[in-house]
PAZAPA-4460 file (N, C-alpha, C; in steps of 0.05 Angstrom, whole numbers, plus 32768, in hexadecimal, padded with zeros to 4 digits):
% residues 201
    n_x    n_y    n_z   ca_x   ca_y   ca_z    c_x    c_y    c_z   seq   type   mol
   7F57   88A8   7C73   7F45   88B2   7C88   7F52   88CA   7C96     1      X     A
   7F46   88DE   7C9B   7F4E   88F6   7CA4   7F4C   88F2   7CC5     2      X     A
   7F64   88F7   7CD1   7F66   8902   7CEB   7F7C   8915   7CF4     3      X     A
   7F68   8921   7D0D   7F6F   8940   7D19   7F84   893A   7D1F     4      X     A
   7F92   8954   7D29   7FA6   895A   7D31   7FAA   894F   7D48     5      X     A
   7F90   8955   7D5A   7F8B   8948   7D79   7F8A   8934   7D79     6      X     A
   7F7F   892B   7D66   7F83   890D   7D66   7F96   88F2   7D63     7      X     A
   7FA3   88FD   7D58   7FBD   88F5   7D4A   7FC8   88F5   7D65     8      X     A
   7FCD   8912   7D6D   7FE6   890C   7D8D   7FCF   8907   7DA7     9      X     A
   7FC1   88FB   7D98   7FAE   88EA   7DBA   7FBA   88D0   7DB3    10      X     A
   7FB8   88CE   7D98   7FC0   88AC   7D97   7FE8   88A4   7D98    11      X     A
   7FF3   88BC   7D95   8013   88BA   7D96   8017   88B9   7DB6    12      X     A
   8003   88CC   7DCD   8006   88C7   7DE8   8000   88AD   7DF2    13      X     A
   7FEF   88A5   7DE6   7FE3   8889   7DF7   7FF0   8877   7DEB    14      X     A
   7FFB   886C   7DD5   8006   8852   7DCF   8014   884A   7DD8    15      X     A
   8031   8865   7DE1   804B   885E   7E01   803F   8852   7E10    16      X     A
   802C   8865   7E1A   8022   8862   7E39   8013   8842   7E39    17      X     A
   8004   8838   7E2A   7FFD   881F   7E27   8011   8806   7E37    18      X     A
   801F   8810   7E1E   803A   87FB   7E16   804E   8801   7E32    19      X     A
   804C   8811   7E42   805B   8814   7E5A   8047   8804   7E70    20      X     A
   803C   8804   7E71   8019   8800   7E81   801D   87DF   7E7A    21      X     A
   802A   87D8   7E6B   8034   87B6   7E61   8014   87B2   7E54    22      X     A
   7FFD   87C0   7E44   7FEA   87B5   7E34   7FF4   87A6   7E1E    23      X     A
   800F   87AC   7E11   8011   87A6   7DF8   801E   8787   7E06    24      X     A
   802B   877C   7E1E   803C   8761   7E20   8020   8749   7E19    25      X     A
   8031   8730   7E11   802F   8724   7E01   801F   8710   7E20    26      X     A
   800D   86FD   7E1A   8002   86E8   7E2F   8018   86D0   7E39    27      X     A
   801B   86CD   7E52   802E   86BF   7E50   801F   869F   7E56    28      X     A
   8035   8695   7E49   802D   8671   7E49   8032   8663   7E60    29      X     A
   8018   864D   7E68   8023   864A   7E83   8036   8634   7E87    30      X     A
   8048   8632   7EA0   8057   861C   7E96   8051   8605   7E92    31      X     A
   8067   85F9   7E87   8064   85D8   7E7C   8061   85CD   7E95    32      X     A
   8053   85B8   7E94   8059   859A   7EAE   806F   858E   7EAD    33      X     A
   8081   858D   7ECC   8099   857C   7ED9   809A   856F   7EC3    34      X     A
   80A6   8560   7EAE   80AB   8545   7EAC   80B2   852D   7EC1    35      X     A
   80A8   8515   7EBF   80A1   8502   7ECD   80B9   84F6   7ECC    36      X     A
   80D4   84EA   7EE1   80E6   84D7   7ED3   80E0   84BF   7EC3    37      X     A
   80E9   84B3   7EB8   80E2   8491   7EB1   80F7   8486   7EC0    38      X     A
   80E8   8472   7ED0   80F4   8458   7ED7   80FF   843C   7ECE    39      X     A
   8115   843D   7EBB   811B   8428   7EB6   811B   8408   7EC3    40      X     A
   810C   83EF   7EBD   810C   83E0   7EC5   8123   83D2   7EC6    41      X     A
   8130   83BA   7EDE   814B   83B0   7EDF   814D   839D   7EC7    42      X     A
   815F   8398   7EC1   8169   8381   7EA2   815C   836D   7EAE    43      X     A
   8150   8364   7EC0   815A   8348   7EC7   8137   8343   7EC9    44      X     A
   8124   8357   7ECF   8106   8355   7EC8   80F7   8359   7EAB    45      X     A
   8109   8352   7E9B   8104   8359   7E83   80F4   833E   7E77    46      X     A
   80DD   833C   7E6E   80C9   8325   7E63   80C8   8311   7E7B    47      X     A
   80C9   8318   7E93   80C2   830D   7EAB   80A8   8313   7EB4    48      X     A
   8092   8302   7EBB   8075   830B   7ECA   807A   830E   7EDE    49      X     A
   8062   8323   7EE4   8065   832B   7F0A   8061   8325   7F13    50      X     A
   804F   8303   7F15   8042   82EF   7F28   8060   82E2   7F31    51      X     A
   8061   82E1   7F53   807A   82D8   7F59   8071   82B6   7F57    52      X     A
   8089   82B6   7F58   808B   8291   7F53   807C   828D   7F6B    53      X     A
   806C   826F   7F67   8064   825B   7F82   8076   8248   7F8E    54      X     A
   807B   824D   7FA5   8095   823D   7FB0   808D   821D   7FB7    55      X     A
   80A4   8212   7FAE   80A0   81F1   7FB1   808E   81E6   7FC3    56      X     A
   8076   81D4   7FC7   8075   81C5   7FDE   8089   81AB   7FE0    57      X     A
   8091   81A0   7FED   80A2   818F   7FEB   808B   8172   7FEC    58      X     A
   8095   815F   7FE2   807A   8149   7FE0   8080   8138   7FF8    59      X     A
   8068   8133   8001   8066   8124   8013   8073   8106   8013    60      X     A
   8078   8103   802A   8089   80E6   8032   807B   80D2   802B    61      X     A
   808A   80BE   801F   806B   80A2   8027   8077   8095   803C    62      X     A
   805D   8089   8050   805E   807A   805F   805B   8065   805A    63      X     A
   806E   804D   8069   806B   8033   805D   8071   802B   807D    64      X     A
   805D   800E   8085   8066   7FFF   8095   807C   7FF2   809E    65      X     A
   807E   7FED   80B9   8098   7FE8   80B7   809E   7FC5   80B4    66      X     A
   8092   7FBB   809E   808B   7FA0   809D   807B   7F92   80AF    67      X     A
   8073   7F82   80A7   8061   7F71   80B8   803E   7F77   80AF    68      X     A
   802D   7F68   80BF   8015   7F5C   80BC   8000   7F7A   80CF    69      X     A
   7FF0   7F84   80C8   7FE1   7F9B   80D0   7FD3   7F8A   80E3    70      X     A
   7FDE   7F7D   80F0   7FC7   7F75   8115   7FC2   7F80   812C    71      X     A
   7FB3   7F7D   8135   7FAB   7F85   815B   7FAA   7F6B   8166    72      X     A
   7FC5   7F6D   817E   7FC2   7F5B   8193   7FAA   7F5E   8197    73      X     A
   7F97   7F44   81A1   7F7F   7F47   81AF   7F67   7F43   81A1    74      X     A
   7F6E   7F4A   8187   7F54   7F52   8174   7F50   7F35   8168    75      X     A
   7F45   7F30   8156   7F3D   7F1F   8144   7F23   7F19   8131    76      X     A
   7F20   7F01   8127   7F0B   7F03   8110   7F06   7EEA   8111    77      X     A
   7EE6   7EE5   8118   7EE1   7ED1   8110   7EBE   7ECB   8107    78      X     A
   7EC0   7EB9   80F5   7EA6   7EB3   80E0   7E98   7E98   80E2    79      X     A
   7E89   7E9A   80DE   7E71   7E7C   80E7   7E60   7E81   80C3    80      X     A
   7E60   7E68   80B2   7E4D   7E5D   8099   7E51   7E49   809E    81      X     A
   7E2F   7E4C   808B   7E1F   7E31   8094   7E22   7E2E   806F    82      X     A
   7E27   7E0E   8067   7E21   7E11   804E   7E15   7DED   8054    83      X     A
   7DFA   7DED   8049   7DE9   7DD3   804D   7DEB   7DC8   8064    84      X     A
   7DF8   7DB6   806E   7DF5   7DAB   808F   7E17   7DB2   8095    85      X     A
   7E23   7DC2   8089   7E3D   7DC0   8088   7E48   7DDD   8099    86      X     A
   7E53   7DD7   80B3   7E5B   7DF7   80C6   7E69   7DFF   80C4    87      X     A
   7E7C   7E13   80B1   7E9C   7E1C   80B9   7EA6   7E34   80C8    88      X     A
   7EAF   7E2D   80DC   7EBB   7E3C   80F5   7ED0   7E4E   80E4    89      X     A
   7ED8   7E69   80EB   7EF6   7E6E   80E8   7EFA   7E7E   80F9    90      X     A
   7F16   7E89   80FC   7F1E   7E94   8116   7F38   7E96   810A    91      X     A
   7F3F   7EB9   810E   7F57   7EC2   80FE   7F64   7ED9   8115    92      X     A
   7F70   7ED3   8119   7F81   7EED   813F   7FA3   7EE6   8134    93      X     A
   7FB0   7EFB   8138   7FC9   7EFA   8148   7FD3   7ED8   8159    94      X     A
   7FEF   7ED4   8155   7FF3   7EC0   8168   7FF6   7EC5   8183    95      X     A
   7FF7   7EE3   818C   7FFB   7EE9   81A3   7FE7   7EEC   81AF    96      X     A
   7FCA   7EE6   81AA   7FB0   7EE9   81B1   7FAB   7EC1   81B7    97      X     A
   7FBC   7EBB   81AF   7FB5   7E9E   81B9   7FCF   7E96   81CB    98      X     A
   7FE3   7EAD   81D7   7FF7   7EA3   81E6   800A   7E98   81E0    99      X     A
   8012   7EA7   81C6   8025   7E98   81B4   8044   7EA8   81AA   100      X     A
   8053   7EA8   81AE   806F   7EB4   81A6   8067   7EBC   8181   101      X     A
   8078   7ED2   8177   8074   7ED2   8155   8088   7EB5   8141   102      X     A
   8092   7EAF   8157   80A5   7E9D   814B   809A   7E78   814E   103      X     A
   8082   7E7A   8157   8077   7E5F   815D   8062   7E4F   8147   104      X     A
   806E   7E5E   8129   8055   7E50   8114   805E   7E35   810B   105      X     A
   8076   7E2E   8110   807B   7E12   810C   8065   7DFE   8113   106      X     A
   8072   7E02   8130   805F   7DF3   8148   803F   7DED   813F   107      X     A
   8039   7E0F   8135   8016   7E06   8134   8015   7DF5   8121   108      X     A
   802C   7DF7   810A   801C   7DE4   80EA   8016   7DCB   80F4   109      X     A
   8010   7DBD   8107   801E   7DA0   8114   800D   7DA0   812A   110      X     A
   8007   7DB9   8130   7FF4   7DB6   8156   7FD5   7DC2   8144   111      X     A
   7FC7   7DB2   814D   7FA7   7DAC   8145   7F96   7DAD   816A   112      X     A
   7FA5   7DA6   8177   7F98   7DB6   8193   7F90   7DCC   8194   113      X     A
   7F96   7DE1   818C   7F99   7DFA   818F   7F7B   7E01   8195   114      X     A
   7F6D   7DF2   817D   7F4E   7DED   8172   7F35   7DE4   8186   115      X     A
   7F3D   7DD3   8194   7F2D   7DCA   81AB   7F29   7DE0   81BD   116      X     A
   7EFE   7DD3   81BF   7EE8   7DEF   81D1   7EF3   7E06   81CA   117      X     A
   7EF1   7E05   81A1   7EF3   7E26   81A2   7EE3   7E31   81A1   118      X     A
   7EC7   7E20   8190   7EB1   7E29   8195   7E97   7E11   81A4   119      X     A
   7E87   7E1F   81A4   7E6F   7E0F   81AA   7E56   7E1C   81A0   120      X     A
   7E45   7DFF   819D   7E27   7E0B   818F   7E0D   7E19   81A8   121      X     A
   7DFB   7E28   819A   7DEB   7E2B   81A9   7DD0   7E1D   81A0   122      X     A
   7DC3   7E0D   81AD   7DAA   7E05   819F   7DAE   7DDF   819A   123      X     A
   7D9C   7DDA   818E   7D9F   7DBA   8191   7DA9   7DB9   816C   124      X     A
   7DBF   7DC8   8162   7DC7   7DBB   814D   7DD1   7D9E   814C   125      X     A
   7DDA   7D8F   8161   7DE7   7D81   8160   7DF7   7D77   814B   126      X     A
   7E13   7D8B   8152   7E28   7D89   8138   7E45   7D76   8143   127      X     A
   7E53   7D75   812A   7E63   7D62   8138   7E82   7D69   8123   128      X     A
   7E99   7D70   812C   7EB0   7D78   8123   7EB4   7D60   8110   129      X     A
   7EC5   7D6C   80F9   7ED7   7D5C   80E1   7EF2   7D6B   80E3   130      X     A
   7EF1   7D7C   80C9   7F11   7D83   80C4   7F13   7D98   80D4   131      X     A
   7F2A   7D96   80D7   7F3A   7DA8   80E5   7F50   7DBB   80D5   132      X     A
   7F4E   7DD7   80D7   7F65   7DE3   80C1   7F79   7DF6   80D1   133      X     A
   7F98   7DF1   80DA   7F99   7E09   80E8   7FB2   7E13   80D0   134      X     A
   7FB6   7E38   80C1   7FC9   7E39   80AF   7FD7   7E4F   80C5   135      X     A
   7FEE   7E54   80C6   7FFC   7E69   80D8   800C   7E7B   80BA   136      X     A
   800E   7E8D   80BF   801D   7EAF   80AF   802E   7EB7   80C0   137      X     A
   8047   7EBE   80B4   805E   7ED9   80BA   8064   7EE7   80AD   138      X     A
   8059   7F01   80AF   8058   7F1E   809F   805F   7F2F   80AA   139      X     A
   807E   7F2D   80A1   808F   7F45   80AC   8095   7F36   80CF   140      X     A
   8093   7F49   80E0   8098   7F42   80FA   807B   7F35   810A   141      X     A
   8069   7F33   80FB   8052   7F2E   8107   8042   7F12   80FF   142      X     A
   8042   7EFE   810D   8036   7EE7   8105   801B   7EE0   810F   143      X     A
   8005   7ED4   80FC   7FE9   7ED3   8103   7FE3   7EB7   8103   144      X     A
   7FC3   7EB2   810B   7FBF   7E98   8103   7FA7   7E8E   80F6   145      X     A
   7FA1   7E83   80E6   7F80   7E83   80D9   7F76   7E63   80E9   146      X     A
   7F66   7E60   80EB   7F5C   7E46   80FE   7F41   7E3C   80F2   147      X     A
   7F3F   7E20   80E6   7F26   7E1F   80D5   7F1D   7E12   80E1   148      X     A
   7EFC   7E0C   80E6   7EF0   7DEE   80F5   7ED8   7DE5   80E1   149      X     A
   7ED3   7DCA   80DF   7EBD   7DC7   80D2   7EAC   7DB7   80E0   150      X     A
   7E97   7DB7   80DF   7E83   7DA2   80ED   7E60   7DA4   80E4   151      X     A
   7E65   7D8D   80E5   7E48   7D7B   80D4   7E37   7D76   80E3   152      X     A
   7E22   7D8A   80DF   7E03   7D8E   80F7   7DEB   7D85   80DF   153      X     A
   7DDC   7D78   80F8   7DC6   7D60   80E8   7DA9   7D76   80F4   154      X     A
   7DAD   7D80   8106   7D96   7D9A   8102   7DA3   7DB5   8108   155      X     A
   7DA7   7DC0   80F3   7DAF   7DDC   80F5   7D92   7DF0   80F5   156      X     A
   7D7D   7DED   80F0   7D66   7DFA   80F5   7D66   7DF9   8118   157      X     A
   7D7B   7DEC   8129   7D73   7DF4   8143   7D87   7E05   814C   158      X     A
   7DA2   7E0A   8139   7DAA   7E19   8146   7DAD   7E3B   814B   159      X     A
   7DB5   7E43   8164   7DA5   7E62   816A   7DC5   7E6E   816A   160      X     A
   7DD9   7E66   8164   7DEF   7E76   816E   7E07   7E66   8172   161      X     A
   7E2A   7E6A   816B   7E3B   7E65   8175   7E4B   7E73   8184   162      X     A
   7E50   7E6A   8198   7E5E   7E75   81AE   7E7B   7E71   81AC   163      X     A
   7E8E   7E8B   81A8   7EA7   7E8D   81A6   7EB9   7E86   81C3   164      X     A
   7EB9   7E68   81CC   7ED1   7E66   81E0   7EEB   7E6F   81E3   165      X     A
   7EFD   7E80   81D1   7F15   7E8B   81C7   7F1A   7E9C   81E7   166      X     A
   7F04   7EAA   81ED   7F0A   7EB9   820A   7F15   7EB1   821E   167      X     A
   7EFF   7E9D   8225   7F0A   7E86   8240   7F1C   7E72   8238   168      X     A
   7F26   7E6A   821A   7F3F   7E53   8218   7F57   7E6A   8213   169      X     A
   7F55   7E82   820D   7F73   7E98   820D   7F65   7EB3   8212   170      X     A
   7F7B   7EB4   8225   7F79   7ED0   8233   7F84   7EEB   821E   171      X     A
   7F91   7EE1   820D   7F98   7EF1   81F9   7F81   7F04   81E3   172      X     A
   7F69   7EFA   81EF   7F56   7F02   81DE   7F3C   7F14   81E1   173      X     A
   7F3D   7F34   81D7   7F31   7F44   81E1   7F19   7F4D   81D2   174      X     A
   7F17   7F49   81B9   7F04   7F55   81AF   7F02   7F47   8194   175      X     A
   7EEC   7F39   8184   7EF4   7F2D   816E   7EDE   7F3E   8163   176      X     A
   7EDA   7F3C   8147   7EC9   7F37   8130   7EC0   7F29   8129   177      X     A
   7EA5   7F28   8127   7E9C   7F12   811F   7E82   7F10   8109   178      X     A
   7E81   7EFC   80F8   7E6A   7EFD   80E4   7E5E   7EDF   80E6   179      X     A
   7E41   7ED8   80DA   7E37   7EC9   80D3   7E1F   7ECC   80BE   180      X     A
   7E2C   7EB4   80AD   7E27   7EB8   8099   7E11   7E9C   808C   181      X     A
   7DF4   7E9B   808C   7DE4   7E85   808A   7DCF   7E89   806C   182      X     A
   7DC8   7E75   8074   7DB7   7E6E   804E   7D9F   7E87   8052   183      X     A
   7D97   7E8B   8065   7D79   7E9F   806E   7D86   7EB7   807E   184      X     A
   7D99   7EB8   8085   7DA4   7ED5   809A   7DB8   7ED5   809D   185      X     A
   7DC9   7EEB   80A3   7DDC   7EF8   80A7   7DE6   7F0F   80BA   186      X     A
   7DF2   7F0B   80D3   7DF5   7F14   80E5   7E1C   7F1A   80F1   187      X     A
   7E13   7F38   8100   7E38   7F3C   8102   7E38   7F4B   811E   188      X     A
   7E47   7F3E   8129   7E4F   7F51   814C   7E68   7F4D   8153   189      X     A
   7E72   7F66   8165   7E8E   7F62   816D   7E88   7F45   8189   190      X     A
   7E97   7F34   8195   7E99   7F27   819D   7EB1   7F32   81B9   191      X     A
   7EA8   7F2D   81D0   7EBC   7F35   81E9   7EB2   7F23   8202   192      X     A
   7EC3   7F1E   820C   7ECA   7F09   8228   7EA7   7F0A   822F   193      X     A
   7E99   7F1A   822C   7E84   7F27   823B   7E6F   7F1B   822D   194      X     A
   7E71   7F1E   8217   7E60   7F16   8200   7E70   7F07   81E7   195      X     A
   7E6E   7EEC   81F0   7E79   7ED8   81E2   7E69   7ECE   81C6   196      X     A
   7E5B   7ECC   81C6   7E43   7EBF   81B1   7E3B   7ED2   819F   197      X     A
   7E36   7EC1   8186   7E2C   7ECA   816D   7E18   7EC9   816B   198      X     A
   7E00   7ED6   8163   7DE6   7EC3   815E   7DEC   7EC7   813D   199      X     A
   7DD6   7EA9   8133   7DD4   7E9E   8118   7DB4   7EA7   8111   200      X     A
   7D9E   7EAD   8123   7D95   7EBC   810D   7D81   7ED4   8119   201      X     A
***
């Protein structure tokens, strides 16, 4: 291809001048990113999970009594069945609800007084005492007494109720329990100085 003379030194002037002018430098690259350190983990977390341990509860104590019989001075229990013409009394308290030392169950195996006007009827059963049961317990530091009565009523269709005398024969006695338990009904009330009597039906 043919070119001028002029032409030739237009293109010998401008290629310097370019290349001074920095057209011909090269694009520069931008820099790299910081590298990040690595954090080596300690020897001692090595195949360890990151859930921290749950700390001990320590287990609970057991409580145990300190021997003896689970009673309330004062309290007691007593039950009235009727089975055919046949009445059985019971009556279960503490000995100290009948005015009694813990050390006095000898005495009762042998004393059958204890028993007299413990109860009375209401109504014209006209009943009439047989056996007599008294058993005494020492459990642990605490001694009780169970007290059985029986008596043979020729009309129990008259009677309306027995009346717990335990109040007015010992002062030891605050609050009982009581049930009755018959061929047609069944009846239950706490029993207090105030309100002595059971009703039967």
């Amino acid at each position: 291809m043919f070119t001028s003379p002029r032409v030739a030194l237009c293109l010998i002037l401008t290629v310097p001048a370019l290349a001074l002018a920095g057209c011909s430098k090269k694009a520069e690259t931008p820099p790299a990113a910081p590298e990040v350190p690595s954090v080596e983990a300690p020897e001692n977390m090595e195949g360890e999970s990151a859930v921290p341990e749950t700390p001990e509860v320590p287990e609970a104590e057991e409580t145990a009594s300190a021997g003896g019989e689970a009673h309330v001075h004062g309290a007691g229990e007593f039950a009235v069945a009727i089975d055919g013409d046949l009445v059985t009394v019971t009556l279960d308290a503490p000995l100290a609800n009948f005015g009694l030392g813990e050390g006095d169950t000898d005495a009762l195996e042998v004393s059958t007084g204890i028993g007299d006007k413990l109860v009375s009827f209401q109504g014209g059963a006209d009943c009439t005492e047989g056996n007599r049961h008294i058993q005494t317990r020492t459990v642990g530091d605490h001694s009780g007494l169970t007290l059985t009565l029986e008596f043979t009523c020729s009309n129990l269709d008259k009677l309306d109720g027995v009346r717990l005398n335990a109040f007015s024969e010992f002062s030891g006695f605050e609050t009982v329990d009581a049930v009755f338990v018959g061929p047609d009904s069944q009846t239950a009330a706490v029993l207090t100085p105030g309100n002595p009597e059971l009703a039967t039906r």
